[in-house]
RODO-2510 file (C-alpha; in nm, 4 decimals, decimal comma):
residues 503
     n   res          X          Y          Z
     1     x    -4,4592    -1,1992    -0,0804
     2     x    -4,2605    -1,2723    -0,4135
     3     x    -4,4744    -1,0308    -0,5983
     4     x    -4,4181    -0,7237    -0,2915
     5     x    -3,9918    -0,7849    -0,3643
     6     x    -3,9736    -0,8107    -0,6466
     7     x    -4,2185    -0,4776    -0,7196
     8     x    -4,0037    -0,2490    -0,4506
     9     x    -3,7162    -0,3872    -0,5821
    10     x    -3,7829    -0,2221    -0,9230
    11     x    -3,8828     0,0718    -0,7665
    12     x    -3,6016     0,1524    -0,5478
    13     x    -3,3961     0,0931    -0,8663
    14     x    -3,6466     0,3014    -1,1184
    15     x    -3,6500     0,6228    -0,8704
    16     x    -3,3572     0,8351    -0,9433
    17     x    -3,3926     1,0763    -0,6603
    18     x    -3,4298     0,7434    -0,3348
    19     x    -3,1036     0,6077    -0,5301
    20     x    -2,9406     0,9464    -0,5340
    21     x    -3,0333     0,9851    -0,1551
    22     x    -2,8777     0,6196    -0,0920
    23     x    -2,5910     0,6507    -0,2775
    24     x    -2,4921     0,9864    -0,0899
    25     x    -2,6127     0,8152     0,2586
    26     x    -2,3474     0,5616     0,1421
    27     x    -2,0816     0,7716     0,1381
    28     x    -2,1804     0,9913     0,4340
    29     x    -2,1728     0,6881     0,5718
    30     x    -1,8269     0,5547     0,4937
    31     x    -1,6764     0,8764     0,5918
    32     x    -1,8407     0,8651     0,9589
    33     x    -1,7281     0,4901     0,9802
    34     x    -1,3775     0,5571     0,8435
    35     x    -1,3078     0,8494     1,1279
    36     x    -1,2219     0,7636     1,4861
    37     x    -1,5030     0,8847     1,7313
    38     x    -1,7131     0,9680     1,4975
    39     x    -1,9769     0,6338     1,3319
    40     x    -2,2935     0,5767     1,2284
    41     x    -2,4594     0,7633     1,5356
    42     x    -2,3347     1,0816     1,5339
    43     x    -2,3988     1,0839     1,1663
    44     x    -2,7666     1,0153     1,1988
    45     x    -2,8026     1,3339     1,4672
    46     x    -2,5580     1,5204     1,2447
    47     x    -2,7855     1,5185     0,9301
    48     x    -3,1067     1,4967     1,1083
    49     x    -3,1936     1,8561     1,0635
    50     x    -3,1709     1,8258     0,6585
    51     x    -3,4064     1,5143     0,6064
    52     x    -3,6876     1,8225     0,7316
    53     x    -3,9369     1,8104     0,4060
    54     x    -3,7897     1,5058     0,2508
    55     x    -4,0018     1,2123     0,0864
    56     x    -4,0233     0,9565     0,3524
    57     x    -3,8955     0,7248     0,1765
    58     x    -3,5889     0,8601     0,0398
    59     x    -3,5426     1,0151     0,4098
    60     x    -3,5674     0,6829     0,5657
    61     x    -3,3092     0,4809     0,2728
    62     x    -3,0898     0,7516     0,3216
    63     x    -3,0310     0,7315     0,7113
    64     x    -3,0234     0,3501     0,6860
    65     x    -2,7744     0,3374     0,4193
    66     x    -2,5473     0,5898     0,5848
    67     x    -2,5820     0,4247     0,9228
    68     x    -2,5655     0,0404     0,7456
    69     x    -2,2013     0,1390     0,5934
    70     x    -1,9773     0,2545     0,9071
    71     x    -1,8918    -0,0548     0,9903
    72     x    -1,7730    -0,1436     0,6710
    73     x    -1,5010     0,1545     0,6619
    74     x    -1,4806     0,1551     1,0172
    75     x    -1,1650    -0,1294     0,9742
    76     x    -0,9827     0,0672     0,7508
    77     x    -0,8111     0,2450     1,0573
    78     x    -0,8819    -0,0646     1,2981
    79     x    -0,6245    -0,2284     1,0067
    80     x    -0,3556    -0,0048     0,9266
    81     x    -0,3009     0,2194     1,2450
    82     x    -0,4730    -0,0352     1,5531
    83     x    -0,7364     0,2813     1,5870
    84     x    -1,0855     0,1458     1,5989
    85     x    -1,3160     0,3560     1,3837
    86     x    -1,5591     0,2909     1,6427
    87     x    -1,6466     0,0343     1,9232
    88     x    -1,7510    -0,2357     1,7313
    89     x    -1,4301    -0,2085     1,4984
    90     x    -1,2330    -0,3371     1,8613
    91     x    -1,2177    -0,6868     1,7454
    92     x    -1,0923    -0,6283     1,4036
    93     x    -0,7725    -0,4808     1,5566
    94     x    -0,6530    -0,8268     1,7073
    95     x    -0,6227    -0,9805     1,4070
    96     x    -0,6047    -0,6694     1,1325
    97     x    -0,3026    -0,4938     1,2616
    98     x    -0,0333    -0,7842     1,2869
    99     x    -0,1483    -0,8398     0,9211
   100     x    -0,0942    -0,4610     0,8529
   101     x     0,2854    -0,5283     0,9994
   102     x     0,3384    -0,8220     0,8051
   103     x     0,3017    -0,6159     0,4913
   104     x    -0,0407    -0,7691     0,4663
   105     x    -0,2720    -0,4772     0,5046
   106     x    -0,4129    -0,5199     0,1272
   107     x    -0,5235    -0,8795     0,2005
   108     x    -0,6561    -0,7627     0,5578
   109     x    -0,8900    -0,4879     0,3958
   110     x    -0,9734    -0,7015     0,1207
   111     x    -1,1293    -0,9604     0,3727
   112     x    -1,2581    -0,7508     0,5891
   113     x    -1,4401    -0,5501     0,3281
   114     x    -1,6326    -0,8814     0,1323
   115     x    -1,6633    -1,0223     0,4853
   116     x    -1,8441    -0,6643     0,6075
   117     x    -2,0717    -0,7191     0,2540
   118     x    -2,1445    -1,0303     0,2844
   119     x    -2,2928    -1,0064     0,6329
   120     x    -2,4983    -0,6781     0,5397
   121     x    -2,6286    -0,8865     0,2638
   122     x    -2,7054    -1,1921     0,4921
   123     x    -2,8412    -0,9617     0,7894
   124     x    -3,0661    -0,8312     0,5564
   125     x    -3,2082    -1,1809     0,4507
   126     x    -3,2296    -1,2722     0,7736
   127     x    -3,4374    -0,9894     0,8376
   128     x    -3,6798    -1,0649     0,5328
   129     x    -3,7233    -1,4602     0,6369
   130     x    -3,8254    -1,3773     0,9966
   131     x    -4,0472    -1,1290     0,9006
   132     x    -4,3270    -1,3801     0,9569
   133     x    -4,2157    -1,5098     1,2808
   134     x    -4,0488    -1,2383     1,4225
   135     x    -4,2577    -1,1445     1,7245
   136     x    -4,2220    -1,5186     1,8945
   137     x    -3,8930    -1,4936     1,8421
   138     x    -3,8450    -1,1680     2,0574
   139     x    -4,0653    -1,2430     2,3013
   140     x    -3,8641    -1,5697     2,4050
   141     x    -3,5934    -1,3578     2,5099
   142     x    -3,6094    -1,2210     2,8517
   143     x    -3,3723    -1,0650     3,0953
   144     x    -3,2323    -1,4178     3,2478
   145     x    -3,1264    -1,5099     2,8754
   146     x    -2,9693    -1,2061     2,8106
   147     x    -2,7554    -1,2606     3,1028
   148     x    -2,6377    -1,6444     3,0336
   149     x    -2,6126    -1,4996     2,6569
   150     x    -2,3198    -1,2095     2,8201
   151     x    -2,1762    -1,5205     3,0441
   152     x    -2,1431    -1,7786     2,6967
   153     x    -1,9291    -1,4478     2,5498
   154     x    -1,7319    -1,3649     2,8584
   155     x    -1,6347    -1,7242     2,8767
   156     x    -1,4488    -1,7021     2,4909
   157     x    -1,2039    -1,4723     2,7144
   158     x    -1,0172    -1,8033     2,7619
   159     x    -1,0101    -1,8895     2,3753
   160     x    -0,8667    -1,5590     2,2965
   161     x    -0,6086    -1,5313     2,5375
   162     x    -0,3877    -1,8012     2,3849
   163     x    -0,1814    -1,9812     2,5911
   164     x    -0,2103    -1,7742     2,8403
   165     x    -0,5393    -1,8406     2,9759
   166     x    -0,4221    -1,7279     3,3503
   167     x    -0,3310    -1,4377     3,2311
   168     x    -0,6523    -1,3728     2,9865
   169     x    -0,8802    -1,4210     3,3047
   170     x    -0,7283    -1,1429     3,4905
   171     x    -0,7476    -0,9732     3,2052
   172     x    -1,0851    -1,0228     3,1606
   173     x    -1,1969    -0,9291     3,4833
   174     x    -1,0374    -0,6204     3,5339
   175     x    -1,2513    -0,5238     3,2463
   176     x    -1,5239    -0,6284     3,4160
   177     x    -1,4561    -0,4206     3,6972
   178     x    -1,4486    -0,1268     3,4686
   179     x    -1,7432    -0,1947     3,3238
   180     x    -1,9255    -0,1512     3,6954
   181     x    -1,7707     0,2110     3,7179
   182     x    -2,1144     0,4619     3,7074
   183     x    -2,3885     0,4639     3,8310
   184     x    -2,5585     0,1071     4,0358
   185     x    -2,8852     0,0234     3,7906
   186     x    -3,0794    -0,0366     4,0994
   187     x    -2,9870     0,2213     4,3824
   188     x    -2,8980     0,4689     4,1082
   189     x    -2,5910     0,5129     4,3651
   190     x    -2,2461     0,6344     4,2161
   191     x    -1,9714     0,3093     4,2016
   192     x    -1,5928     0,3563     4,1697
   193     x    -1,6416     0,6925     4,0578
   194     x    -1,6033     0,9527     4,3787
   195     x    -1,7034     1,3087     4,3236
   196     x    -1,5942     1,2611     3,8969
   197     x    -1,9307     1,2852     3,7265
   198     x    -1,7960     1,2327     3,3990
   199     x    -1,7458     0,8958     3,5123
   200     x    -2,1076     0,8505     3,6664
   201     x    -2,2340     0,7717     3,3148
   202     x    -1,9788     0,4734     3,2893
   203     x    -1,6175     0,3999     3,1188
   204     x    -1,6363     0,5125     2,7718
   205     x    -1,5764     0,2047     2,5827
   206     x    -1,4326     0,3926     2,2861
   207     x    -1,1821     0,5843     2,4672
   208     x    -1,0589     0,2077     2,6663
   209     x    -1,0896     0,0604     2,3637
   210     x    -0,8015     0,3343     2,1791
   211     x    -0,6232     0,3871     2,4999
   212     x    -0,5739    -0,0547     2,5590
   213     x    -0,4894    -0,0754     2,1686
   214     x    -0,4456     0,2720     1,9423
   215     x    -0,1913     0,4416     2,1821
   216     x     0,0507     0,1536     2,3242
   217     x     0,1070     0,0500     1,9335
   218     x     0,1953     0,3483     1,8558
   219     x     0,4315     0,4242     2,1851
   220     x     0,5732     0,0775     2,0999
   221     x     0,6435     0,1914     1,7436
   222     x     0,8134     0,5400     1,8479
   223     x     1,0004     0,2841     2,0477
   224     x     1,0836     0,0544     1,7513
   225     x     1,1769     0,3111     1,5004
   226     x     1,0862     0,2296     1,0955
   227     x     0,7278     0,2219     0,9802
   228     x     0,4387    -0,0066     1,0984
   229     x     0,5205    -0,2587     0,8178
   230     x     0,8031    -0,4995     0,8889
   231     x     0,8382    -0,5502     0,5286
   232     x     0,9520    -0,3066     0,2099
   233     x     0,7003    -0,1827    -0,0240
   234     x     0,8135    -0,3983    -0,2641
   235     x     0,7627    -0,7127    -0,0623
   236     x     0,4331    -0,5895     0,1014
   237     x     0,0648    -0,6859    -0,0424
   238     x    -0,1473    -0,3863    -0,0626
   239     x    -0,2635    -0,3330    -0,3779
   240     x    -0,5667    -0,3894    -0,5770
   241     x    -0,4126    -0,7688    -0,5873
   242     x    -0,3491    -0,8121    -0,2707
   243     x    -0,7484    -0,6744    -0,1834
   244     x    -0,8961    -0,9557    -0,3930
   245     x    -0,6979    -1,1775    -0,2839
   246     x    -0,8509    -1,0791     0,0789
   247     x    -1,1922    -1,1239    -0,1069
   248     x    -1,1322    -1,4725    -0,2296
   249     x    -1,0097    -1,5749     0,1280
   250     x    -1,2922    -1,4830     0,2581
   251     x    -1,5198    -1,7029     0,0372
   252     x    -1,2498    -1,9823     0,1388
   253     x    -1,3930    -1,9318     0,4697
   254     x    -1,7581    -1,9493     0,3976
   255     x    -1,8525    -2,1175     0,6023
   256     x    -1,7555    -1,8805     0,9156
   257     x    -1,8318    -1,6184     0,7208
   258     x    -2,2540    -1,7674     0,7545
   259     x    -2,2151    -1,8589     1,0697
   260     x    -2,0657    -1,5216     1,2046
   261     x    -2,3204    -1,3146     1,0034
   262     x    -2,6271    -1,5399     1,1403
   263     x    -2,4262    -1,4735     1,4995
   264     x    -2,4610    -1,0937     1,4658
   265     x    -2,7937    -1,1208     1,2724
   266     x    -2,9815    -1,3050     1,6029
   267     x    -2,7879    -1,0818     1,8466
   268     x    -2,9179    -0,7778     1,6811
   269     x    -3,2232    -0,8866     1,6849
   270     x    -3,1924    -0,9133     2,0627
   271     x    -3,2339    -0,5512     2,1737
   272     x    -2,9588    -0,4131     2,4444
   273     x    -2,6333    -0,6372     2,3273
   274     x    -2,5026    -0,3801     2,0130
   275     x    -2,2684    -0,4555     1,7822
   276     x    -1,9148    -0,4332     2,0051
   277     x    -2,0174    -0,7617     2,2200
   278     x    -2,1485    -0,9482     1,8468
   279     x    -1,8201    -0,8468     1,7328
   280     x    -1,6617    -1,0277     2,0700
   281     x    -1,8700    -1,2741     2,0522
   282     x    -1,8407    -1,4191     1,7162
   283     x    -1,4059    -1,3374     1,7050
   284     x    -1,4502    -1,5721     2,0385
   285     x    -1,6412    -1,8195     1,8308
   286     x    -1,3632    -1,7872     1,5374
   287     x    -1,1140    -1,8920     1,7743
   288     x    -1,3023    -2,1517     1,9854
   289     x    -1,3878    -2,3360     1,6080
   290     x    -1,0826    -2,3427     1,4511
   291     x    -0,7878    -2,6251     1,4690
   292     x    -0,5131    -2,4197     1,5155
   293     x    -0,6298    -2,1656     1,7596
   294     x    -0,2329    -2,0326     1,7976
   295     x    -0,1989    -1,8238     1,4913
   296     x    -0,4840    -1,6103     1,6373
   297     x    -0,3747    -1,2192     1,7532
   298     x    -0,0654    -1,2434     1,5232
   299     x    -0,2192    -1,1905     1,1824
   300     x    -0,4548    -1,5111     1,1063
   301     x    -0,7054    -1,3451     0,8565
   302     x    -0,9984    -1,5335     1,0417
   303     x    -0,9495    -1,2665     1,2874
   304     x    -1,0636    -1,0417     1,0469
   305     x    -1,3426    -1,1909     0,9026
   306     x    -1,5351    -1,3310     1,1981
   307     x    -1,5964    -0,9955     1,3583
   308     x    -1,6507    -0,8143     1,0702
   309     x    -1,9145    -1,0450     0,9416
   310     x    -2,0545    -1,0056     1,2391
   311     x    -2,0823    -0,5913     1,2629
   312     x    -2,2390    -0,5874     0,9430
   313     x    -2,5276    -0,8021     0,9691
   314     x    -2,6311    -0,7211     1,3059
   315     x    -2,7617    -0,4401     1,1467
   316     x    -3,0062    -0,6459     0,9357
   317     x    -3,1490    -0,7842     1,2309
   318     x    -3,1726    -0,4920     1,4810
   319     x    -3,4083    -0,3395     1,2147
   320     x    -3,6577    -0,6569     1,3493
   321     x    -3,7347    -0,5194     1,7051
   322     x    -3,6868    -0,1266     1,5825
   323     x    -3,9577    -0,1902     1,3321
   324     x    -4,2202    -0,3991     1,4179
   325     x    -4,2119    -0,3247     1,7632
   326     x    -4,0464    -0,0024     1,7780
   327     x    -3,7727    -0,1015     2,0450
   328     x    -3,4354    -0,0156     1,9196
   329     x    -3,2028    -0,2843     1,8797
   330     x    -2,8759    -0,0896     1,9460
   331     x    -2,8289     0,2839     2,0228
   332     x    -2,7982     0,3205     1,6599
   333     x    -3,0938     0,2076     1,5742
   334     x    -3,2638     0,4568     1,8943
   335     x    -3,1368     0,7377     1,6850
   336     x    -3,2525     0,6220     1,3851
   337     x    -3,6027     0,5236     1,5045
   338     x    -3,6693     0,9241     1,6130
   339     x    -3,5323     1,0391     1,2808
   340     x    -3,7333     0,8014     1,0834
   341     x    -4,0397     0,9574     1,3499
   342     x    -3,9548     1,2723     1,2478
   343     x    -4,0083     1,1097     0,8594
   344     x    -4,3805     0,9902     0,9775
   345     x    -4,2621     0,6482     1,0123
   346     x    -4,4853     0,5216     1,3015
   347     x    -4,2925     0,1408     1,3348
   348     x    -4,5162    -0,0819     1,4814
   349     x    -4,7161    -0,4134     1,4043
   350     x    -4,9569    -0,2336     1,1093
   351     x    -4,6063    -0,2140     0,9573
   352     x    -4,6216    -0,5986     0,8504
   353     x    -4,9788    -0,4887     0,7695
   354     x    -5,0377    -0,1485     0,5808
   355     x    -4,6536    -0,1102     0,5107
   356     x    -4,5032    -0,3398     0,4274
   357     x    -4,3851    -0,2309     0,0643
   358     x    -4,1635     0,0247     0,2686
   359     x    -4,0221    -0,2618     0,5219
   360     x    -3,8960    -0,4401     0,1590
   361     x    -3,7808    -0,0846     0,0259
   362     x    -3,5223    -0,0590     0,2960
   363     x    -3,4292    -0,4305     0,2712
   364     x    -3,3163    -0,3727    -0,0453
   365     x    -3,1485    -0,0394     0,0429
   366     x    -2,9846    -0,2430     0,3053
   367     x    -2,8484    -0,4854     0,0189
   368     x    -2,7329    -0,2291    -0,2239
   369     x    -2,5545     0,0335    -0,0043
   370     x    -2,3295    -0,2874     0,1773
   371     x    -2,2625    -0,3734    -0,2066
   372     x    -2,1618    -0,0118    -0,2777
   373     x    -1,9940     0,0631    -0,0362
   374     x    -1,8019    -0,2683    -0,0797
   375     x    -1,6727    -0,1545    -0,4287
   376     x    -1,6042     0,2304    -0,3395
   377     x    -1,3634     0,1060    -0,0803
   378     x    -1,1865    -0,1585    -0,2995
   379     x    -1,0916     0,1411    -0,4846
   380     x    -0,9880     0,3763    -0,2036
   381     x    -0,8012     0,1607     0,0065
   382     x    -0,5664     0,0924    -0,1868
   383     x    -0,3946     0,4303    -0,1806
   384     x    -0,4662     0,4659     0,1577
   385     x    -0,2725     0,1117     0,2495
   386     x     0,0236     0,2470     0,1822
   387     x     0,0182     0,4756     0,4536
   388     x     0,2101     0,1888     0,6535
   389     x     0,5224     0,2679     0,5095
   390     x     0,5279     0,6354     0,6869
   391     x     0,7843     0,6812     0,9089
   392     x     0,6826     0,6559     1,2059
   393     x     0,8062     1,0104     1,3102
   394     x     0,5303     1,1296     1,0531
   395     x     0,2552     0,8647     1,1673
   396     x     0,2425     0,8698     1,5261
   397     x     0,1685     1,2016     1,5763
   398     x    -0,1069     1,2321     1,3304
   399     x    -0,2581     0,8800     1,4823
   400     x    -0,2117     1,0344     1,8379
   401     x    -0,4120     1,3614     1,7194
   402     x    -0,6637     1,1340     1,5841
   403     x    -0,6705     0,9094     1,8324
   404     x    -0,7634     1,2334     2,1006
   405     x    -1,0052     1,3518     1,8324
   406     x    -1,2050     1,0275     1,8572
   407     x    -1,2128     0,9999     2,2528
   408     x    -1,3281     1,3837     2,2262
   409     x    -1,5805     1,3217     1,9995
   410     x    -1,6935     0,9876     2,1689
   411     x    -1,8782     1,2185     2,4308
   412     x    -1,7486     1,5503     2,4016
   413     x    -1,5961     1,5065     2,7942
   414     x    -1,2648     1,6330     2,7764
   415     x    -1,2040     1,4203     3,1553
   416     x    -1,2000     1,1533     2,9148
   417     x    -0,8446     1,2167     2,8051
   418     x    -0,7234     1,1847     3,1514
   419     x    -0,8903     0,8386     3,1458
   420     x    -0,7177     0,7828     2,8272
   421     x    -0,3956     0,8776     2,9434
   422     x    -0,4428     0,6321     3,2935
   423     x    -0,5257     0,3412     3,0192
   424     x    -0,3158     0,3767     2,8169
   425     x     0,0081     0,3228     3,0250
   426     x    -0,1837    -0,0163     3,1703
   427     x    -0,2452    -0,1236     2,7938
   428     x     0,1213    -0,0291     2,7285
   429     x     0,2322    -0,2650     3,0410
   430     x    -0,0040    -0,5474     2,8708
   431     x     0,1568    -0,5044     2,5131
   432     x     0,5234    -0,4902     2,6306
   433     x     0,4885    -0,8104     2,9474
   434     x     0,3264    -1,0133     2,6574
   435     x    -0,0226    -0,9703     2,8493
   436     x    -0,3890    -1,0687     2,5808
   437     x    -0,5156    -0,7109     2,5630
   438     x    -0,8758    -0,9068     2,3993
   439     x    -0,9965    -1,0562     2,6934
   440     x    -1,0321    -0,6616     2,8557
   441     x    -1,2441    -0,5260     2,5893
   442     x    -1,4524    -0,8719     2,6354
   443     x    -1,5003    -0,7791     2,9328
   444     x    -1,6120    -0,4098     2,9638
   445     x    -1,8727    -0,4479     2,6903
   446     x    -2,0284    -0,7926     2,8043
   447     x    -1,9600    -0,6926     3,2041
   448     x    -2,2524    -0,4151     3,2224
   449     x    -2,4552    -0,6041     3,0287
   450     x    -2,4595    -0,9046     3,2507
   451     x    -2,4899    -0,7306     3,5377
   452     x    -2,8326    -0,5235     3,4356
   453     x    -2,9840    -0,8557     3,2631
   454     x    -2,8879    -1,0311     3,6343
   455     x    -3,0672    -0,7916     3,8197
   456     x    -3,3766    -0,7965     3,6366
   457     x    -3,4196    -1,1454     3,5589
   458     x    -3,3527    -1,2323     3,9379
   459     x    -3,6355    -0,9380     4,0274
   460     x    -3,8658    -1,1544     3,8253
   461     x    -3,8162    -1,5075     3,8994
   462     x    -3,5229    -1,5226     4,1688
   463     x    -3,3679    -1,8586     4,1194
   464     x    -3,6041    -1,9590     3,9017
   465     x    -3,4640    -1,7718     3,6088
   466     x    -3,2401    -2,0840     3,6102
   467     x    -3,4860    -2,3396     3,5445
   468     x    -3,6582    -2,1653     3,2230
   469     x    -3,5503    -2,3661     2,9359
   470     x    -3,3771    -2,1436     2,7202
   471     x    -3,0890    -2,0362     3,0286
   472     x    -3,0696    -2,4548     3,0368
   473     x    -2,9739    -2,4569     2,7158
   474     x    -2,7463    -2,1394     2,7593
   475     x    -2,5928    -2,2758     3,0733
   476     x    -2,5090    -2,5812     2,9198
   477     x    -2,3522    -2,4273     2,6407
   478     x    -2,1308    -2,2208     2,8851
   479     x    -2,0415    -2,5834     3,0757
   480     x    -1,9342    -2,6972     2,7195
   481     x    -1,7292    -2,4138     2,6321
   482     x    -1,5316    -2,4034     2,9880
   483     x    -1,5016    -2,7536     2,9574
   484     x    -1,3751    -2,7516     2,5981
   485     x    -1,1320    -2,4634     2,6414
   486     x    -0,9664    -2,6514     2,9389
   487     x    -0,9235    -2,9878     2,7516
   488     x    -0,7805    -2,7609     2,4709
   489     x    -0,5448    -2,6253     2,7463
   490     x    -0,4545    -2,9312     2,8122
   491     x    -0,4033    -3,0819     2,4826
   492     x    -0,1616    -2,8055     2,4191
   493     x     0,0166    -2,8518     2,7642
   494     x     0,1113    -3,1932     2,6543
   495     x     0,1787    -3,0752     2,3065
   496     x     0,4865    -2,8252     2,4442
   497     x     0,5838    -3,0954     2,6965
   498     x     0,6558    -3,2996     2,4085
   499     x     0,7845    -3,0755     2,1890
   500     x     1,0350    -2,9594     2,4968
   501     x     1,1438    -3,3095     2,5468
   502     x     1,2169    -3,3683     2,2076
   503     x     1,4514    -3,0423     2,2082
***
């Protein structure tokens, strides 16, 4: 096994062209992540027509290193502007735009940036260690897990609403409602949605995700007057300095940083969940882990890193299921397994057999174009920080334009603006009543999820599904959390009684 690495490793390294072809994947790929709408999916059918006659193997480390990177420049917008690159970048907003209005954006991107690198780098290990025990691991995971998996991240909905946990659950499940809106997965009858078929496919989770964040920060900063930093450019840290000073937070954190990326990793593994709920999930875990849970959602650079880590090395292990089993991990990853067909890539189990050279090829292409891409950006954001300092009269409208750009593009359904518009005068009414805005994207992208796992694992074992010893373990995890979160609510109730009394 040593011997196979090491041996690809020197010839991914030795072939000009394959490192040519990664290197320009890489910053395909950045560009895709770094634009609204667009990501790693729509870059993989974009430039599917011009791998036609390419080596397979510089075809296949140049889709995976374009489509391994958006996530790492997706943040750059989910930062500075509250515009999510794409789904998955939701989570990064929370945290990343309060730091961008503190005059923090530098440190932000710097985190978010070695956090994103670090968990490509660890998703990618994961990937080579369960090589050998991959398939047992897979098959343990049925329907009925899936679905007490979705409950264990609905239930952080009460860790990321602060102290308003009230407020978070209603939150919560009126994204969960939306989430229902299409068609039933059973009947195949049309919910919620009357005679509008653009809804019968479901709510768009990129165009709630920019209308519930993107648009009421900017109608609130049109509102404010200034620029989106509270501070001057003097005072503000978004330079070069300010980046790697992000970087060596994040190694302060290491320890979430490992246990985020292993997060992702094992829910990308798990086909159906994506990267938007191990983004949820792992921010949820951030805020359920720490000791002072309060300075979450108003700049606490944990925020950042948590989901970040996360959205990177879920990629490592969705390549498990897409690859030796040829069941995609995440839509992604359904795109990429037809283009790497069209390549003569046949994934399968004689891949751990008769192929494995090229499994370890894009391993390592996995590691290098997360490292890349890592050091391009350190050099690009910094100019690109400073667009905080705009006026807002300048900004707003060009994050607006961008912001309909990105629900067009999401599925080229221009009803989706007028769902954009609806949304984004409720997320408005969240952000100005001092309502958790988290808890809805929570949510949509768990809700559906929960829903299709529950009907199939109770078509296959009724109650039953219950009783099988991995939902034990799940359920009692969920029992934990619920119980935890409430004695945390109450800890803190007694914490402002006192601190009222003492006033």
């Amino acid at each position: 096994m040593i011997d196979i690495m090491l041996s690809t490793f020197v010839q991914l390294l030795t072939s000009p062209y394959v490192m040519y072809m990664l290197m320009l994947g890489t910053c395909i790929g950045i560009f895709f992540g770094a634009v609204p709408g667009l990501g790693g999916r729509l870059a993989i059918a974009v430039t599917i027509p011009f791998i036609f006659g390419q080596p397979m193997i510089a075809g296949a480390v140049f889709l995976l290193s374009m489509h391994a990177v958006t996530g790492t420049s997706g943040q750059i917008s989910s930062i500075l502007f509250g515009v999510p690159g794409t789904g998955d970048d939701a989570a990064t907003i929370v945290d990343g735009y309060p730091m961008a209005k503190k005059g923090e954006a530098g440190v932000a991107l710097g985190a978010s940036l070695m956090a994103s690198g670090i968990g490509g780098v660890i998703g990618a290990i994961v990937l080579a260690v369960l090589i050998p025990v991959i398939e047992p691991i897979v098959l343990k995971f049925s329907p009925a897990e899936f679905f007490f998996l979705a409950l264990l991240g609905i239930t952080f909905v009460a860790f990321v609403s602060g102290s308003f946990i009230s407020k978070g659950l209603v939150v919560g499940f009126y994204g969960m409602m939306l989430a229902f809106v299409g068609m039933d997965p059973q009947t195949g009858i049309a919910r919620y949605s009357e005679d509008f078929l653009f809804l019968w496919d479901g709510m768009d989770l990129i165009t709630a995700v920019l209308a519930l964040f993107a648009v009421p920060e900017m109608i609130h900063l049109g509102i404010k007057g200034g620029s989106i930093s509270s501070v001057s450019k003097e005072m503000s840290q978004t330079g070069l300095r300010a980046q790697l000073k992000g970087c060596a937070i994040t190694f302060k954190h290491w320890w979430l940083v490992l246990r985020c990326s292993g997060i992702g990793a094992f829910i990308g593994i798990l086909p159906g969940l994506g990267g938007s709920a191990a983004a949820w999930i792992c921010y949820g875990h951030a805020v359920q882990s720490c000791k002072n849970p309060e300075t979450f959602g108003k700049g606490d650079v944990r925020g950042v890193i948590a989901p970040e880590s996360a959205t990177n090395s879920k990629e490592g292990g969705s390549l498990l299921p897409t690859l030796f089993f040829g069941v995609p991990g995440s839509s992604g990853m359904a795109i990429l397994l037809g283009a790497w067909l069209i390549l003569g890539i046949q994934p399968g189990p004689a891949m751990l057999t008769e192929h494995l050279d090229l499994v370890w090829i894009l391993i390592w292409a996995l590691v290098i174009s997360n490292l890349a891409a890592v050091v391009i950006l350190l050099f690009i954001t910094r100019w690109v920080a400073l667009l905080i300092f705009l006026r807002g009269g300048i900004l707003i409208p060009v994050v607006l334009i961008v912001t309909v750009l990105g629900t067009l593009l999401a599925k080229g359904q221009p009803e989706n603006l007028i769902l954009l518009g609806i949304l984004s005068v409720i997320g408005y009414g969240l952000l100005k009543y001092d309502w958790p805005r988290p808890p809805f994207a929570i949510g949509i992208v768990l809700g559906k999820i929960a829903e299709e796992s529950l009907h199939k694992a109770w078509a296959l074992w009724r109650w039953d599904f219950f009783v099988r010893p991995l939902s034990v373990i799940l359920i009692s995890m969920i029992v934990a959390t619920i119980a935890f979160a409430v004695y945390r609510g109450i800890i803190d109730n007694r914490k402002r009684s006192q601190a009222n009394v003492g006033i």
